[in-house]
N, C-alpha and C positions, 0 to 999 in steps of 0.2 A: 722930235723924237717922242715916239707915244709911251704910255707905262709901262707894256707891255716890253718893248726892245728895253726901257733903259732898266727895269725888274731881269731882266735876262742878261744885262751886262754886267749887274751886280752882281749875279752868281759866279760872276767870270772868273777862276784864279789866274791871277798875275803872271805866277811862274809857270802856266801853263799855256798863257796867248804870247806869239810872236807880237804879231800886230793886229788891226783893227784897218780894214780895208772897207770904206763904207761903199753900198750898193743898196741903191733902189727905185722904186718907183713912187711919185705924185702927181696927183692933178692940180694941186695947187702952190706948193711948195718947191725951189727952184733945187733945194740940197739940203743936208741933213748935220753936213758934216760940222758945221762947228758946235750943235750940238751934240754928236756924238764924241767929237773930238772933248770937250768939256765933261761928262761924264766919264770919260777913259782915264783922265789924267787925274778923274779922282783914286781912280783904282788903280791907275802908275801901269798903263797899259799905254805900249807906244800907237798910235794914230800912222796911217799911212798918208799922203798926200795927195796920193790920186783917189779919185772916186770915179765908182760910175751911178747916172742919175737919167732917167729918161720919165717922161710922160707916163702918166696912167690915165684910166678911165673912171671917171668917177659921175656918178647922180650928171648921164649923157656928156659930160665935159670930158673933151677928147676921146671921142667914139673912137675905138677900135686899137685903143693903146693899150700897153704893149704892142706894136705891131711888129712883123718880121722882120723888118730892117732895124729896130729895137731889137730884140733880139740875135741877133747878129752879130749885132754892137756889144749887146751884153756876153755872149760869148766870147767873143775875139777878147774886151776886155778883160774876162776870168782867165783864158788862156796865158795873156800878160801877165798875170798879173802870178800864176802857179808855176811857170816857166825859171822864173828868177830863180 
């Protein structure tokens, strides 16, 4: 979790997030969440269990990620996940 996400979680009010559904991308990083998750539960913001995480492109490591089966994924997953 860089400054930058977890500076924008801290502005989060409480009584105004459901939950905390983590989604992203890395090139080197497998997931984010239990860091996210540990920053939320300072701010008493519920964490969701599912995530979505897929490959990124980074300095040529994993050329062409995001790709469109990534993306796909990542939709289908947001449609899950707004559905409820």
């Amino acid at each position: 979790m860089n400054r930058r996400s977890r500076s924008s979680l801290e502005m989060k009010d409480p009584d105004k997030v459901g939950r905390i559904v983590n989604f992203g991308t890395a090139a080197l990083l497998n997931s984010t969440w239990k860091k996210v998750k540990a920053e939320a539960e300072k701010k008493g913001i519920a964490m969701d269990e599912r995530e979505f995480h897929c490959r990124g492109e980074f300095k040529g490591m994993h050329k062409g990620r995001p790709n469109k089966k990534d993306l796909e994924e990542a939709a289908a997953f947001v449609r899950s996940v707004i559905s409820e």
